[in-house]
N, C-alpha and C positions, 0 to 999 in steps of 0.2 A: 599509856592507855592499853596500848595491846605487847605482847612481849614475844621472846624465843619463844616457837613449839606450838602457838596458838593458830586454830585452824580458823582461817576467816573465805566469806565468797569476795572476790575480788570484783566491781562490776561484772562484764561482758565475759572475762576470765575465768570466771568459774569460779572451784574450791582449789583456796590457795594456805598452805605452811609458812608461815612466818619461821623462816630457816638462821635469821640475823638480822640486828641492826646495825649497823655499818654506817663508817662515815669514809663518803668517797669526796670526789674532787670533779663531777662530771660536768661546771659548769663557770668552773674557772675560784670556785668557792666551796670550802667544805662544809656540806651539808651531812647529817644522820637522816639515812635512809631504812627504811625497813623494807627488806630482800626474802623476795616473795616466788615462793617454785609452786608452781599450779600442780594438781595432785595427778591430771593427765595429762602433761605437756612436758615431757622430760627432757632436761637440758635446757628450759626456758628458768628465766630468772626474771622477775620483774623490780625495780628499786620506788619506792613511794617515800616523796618525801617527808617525813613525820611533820614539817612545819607545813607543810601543803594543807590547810584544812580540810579545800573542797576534796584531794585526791583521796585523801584519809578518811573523810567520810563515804567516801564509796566504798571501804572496807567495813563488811559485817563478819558480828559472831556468827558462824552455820548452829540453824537450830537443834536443838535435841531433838531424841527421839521422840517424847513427849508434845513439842511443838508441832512436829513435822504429823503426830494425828490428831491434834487435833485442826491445824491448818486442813487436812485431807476433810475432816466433815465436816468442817465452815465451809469446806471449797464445794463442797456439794448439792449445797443447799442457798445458792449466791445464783443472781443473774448473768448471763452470758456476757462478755463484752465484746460488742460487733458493730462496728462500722461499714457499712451498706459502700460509701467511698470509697475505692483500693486504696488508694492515696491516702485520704484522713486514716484509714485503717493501717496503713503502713507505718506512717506517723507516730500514732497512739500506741500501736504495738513495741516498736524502736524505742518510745519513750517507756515502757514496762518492763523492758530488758533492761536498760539502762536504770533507771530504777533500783531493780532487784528487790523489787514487792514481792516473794514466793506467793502469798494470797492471787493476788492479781496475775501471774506467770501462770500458775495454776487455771484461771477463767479463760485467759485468752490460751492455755492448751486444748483444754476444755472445745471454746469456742471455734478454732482449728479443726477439730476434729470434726467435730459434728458438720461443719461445713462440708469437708472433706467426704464425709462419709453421704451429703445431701447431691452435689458434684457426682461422686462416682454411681449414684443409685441410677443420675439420669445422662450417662455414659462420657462427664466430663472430668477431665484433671482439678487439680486443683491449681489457683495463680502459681504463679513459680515465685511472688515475694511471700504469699503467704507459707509456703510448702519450707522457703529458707529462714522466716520467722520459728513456723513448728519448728524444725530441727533445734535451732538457736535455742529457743525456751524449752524443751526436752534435756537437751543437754545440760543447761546449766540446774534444773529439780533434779535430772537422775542421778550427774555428779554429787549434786549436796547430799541426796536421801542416800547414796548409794554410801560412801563415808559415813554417815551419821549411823545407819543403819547395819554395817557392817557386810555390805552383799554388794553382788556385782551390778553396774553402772543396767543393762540389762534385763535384770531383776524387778527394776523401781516399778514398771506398768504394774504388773503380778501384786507386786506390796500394795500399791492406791487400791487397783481392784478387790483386792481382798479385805480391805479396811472398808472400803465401802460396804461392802455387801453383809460385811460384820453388824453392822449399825441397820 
């Protein structure tokens, strides 16, 4: 399915290189594993077991550039997804990371923010789950678009907002 050189997002791990498949012995059995270096994690390596369905299926293609706008102007025009419950909202959001819906990662940043920005108008922080959620879902759109895109991880707010405003 997937080979040397191909760039996939890995779950919660981000944007990962498939560097090799490999067959190791980490479990008393040799398995072929496909050996995964995350694209900001250096010196990390990760092994998935090519027979492992479920883990394998948490590995996607990262979109083109062409995906990644038009995701940006679906994402614009979609309803917020907000859970009024910290907890139910902690839950749901956990579950959309995991996931790795970029659509959906996209609403609940989205929806993050504006909170965020509702919070500080009337002199409060924001949760500190929802603030470690942001971060979590930030990182893992601005790693992929930042790759895809060829510009720094940094860059990604700048790129959304100017695709927005294009449209």
């Amino acid at each position: 399915m997937y080979k040397i050189n191909d760039t996939v997002l890995y779950g919660k791990y981000g944007v990962c290189k498939i560097d090799n498949i490999a067959a190791e012995n980490f479990t008393g059995k040799n398995m072929e594993y496909y050996c995964l270096k995350p694209a900001y994690s250096e010196g990390t390596v990760i092994y998935v077991p090519r027979e492992n369905d479920r883990l394998v299926s948490k590995m996607k293609k990262v979109l083109s550039k062409e995906e990644i706008d038009e995701l940006i102007f679906k994402t614009k025009n979609t309803e917020l997804i907000w859970y009024a419950d910290e907890k139910v909202r902690k839950d749901k959001y956990n579950a959309i990371l995991s996931e790795g819906d970029r659509g959906k990662i996209l609403q609940l940043i989205n929806a993050l923010y504006i909170n965020k920005t509702e919070r500080e108008a009337i002199g409060k922080k924001m949760y500190a789950c929802d603030e470690k959620i942001m971060k979590e879902a930030e990182r893992l759109i601005h790693e992929e678009f930042a790759v895809v895109l060829n510009i720094k991880p940094d860059e990604v707010v700048d790129y959304i907002v100017n695709k927005i405003e294009e449209d």
